[in-house]
BAFI-3210 file (N, C-alpha, C; in Angstrom, 3 decimals, decimal comma, padded with zeros to 6 digits):
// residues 83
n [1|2|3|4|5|6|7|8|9|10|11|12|13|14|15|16|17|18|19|20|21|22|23|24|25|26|27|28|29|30|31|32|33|34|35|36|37|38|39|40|41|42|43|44|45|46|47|48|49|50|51|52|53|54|55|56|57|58|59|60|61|62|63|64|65|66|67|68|69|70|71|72|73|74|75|76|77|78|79|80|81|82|83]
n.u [-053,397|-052,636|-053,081|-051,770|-053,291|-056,200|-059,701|-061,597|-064,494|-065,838|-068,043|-071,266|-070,579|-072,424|-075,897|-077,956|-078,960|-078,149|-075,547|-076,192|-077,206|-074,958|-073,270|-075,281|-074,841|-072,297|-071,625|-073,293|-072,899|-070,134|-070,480|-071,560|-070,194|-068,122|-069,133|-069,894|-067,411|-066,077|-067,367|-067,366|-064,976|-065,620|-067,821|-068,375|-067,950|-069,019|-072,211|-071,860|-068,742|-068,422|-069,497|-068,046|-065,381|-065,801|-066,795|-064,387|-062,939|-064,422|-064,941|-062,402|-062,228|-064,856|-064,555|-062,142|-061,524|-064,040|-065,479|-064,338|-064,295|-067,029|-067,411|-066,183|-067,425|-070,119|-069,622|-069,120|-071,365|-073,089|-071,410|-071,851|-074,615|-074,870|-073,834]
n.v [-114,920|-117,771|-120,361|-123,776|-125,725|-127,036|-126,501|-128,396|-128,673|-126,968|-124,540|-122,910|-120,520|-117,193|-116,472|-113,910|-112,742|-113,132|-112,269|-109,433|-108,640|-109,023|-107,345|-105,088|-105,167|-104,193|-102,034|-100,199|-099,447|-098,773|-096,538|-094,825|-094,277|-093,502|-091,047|-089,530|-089,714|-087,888|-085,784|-082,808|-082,051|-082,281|-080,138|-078,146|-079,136|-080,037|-082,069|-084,069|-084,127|-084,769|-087,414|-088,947|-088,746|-089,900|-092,798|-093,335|-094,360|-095,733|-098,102|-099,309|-100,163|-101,486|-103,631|-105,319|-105,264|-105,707|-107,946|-110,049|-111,025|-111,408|-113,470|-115,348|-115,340|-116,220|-118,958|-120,321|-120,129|-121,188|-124,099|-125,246|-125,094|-127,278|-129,705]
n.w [042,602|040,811|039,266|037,786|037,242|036,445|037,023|038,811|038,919|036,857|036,261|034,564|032,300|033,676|033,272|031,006|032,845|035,304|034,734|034,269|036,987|038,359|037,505|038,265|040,833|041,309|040,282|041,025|043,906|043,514|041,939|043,638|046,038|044,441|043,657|045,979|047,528|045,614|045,482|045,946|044,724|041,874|041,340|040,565|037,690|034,691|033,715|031,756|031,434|033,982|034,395|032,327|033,559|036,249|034,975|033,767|036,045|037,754|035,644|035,482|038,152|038,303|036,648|037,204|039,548|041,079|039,736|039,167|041,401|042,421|040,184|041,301|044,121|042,943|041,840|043,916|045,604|043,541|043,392|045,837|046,377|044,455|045,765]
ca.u [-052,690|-053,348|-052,722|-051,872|-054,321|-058,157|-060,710|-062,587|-065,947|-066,473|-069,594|-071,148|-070,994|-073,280|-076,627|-077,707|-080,062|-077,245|-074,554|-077,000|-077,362|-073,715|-072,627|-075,440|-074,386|-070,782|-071,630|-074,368|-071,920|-068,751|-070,705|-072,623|-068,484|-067,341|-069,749|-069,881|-066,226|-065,454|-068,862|-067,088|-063,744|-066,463|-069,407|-068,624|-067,651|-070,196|-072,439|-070,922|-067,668|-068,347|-070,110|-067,126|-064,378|-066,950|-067,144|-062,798|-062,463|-065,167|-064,950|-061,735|-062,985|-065,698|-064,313|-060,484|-061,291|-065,217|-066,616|-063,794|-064,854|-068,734|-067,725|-066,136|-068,841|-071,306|-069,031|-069,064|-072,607|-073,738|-071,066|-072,458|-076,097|-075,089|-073,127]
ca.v [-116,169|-118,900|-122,475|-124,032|-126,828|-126,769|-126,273|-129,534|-128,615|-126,015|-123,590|-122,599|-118,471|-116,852|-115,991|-112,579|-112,446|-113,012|-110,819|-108,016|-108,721|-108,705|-105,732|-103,908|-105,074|-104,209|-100,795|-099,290|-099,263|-097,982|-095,034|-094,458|-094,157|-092,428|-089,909|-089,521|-089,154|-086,516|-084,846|-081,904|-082,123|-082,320|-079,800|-077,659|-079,790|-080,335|-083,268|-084,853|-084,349|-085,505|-088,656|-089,292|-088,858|-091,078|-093,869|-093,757|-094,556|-096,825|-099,337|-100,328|-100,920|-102,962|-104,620|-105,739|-105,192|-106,454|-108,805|-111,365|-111,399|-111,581|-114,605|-116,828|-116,128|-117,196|-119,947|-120,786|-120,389|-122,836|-125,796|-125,264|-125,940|-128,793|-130,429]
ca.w [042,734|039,436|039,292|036,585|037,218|035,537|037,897|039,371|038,776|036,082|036,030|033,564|032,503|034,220|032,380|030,638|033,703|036,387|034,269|034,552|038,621|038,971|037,344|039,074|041,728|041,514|039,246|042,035|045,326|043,212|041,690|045,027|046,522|043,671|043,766|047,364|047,739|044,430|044,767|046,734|043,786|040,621|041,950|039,444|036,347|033,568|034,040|030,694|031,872|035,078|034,264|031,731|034,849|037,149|034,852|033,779|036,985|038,220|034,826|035,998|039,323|038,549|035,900|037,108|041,409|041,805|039,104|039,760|042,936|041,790|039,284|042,357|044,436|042,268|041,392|045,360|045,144|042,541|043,905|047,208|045,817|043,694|046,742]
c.u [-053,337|-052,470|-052,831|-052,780|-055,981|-058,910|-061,701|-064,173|-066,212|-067,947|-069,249|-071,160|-072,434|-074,662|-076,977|-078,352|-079,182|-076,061|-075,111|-077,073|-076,050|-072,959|-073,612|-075,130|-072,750|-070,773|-072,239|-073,419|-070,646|-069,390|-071,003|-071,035|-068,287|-068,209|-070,013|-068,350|-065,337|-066,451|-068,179|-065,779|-064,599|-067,516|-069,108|-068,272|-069,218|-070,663|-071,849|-069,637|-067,379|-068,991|-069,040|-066,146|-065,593|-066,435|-065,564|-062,353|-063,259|-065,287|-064,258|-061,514|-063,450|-064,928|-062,915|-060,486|-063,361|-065,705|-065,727|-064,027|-066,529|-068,400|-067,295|-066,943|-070,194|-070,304|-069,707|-070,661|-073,172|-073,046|-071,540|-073,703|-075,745|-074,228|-074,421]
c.v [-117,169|-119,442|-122,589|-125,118|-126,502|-126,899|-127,774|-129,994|-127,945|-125,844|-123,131|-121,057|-118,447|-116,385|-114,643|-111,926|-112,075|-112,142|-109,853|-108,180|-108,430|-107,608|-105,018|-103,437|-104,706|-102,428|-099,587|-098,158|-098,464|-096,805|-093,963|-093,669|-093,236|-090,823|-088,727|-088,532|-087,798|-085,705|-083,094|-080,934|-081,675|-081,253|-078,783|-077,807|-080,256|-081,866|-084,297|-085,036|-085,329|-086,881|-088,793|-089,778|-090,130|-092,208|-094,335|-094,355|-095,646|-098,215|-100,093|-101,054|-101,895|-104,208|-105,778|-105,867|-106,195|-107,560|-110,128|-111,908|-111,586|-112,985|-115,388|-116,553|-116,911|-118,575|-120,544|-121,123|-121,881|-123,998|-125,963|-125,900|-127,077|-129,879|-131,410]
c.w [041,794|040,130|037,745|035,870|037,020|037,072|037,468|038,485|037,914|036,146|035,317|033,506|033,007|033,049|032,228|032,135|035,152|035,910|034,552|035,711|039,062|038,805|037,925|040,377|042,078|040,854|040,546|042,988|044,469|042,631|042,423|045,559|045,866|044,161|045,164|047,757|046,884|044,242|044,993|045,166|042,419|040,715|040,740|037,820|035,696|033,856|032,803|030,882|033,505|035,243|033,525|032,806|035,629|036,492|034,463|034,992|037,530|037,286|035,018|037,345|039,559|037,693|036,401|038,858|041,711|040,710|039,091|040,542|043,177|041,399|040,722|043,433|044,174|041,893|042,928|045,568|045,057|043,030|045,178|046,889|045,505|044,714|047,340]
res [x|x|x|x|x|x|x|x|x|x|x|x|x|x|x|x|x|x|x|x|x|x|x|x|x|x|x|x|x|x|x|x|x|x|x|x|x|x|x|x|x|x|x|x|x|x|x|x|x|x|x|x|x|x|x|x|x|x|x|x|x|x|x|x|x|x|x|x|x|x|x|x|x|x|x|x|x|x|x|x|x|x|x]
***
């Protein structure tokens, strides 16, 4: 759901320090899942192949389902502090 209206408060991007915290945190749990749930499907696929499949599937995960949801908590975050 967008608006077409600018955001209030802008924050700033996150730093290299908190980018790296959020994708591990968003990268860890979906590989942990993945792996978990296709270990049984993959057990005998090549670990190159199977780290290939793993990560087709988990990039658009993190990238498009959890790190949106990473950036507005840290958004929520930081205006909370500076309140």
């Amino acid at each position: 759901m967008s608006t077409d209206r600018p955001d209030p408060t802008p924050v700033p991007p996150p730093s290299r320090h908190q980018l790296a915290l959020m994708i591990w945190l968003a990268v860890l749990p979906t590989l942990t899942v993945l792996n978990l749930a296709m270990s049984s499907v993959l057990e005998d696929v090549p670990v190159v192949l199977r780290t290939f499949l793993l990560a087709t599937v988990a990039v658009p995960i993190v990238m498009y389902g959890l790190m949106p949801r990473l950036h507005r908590l840290r958004a929520r975050i930081l205006l909370r502090g500076a309140a």
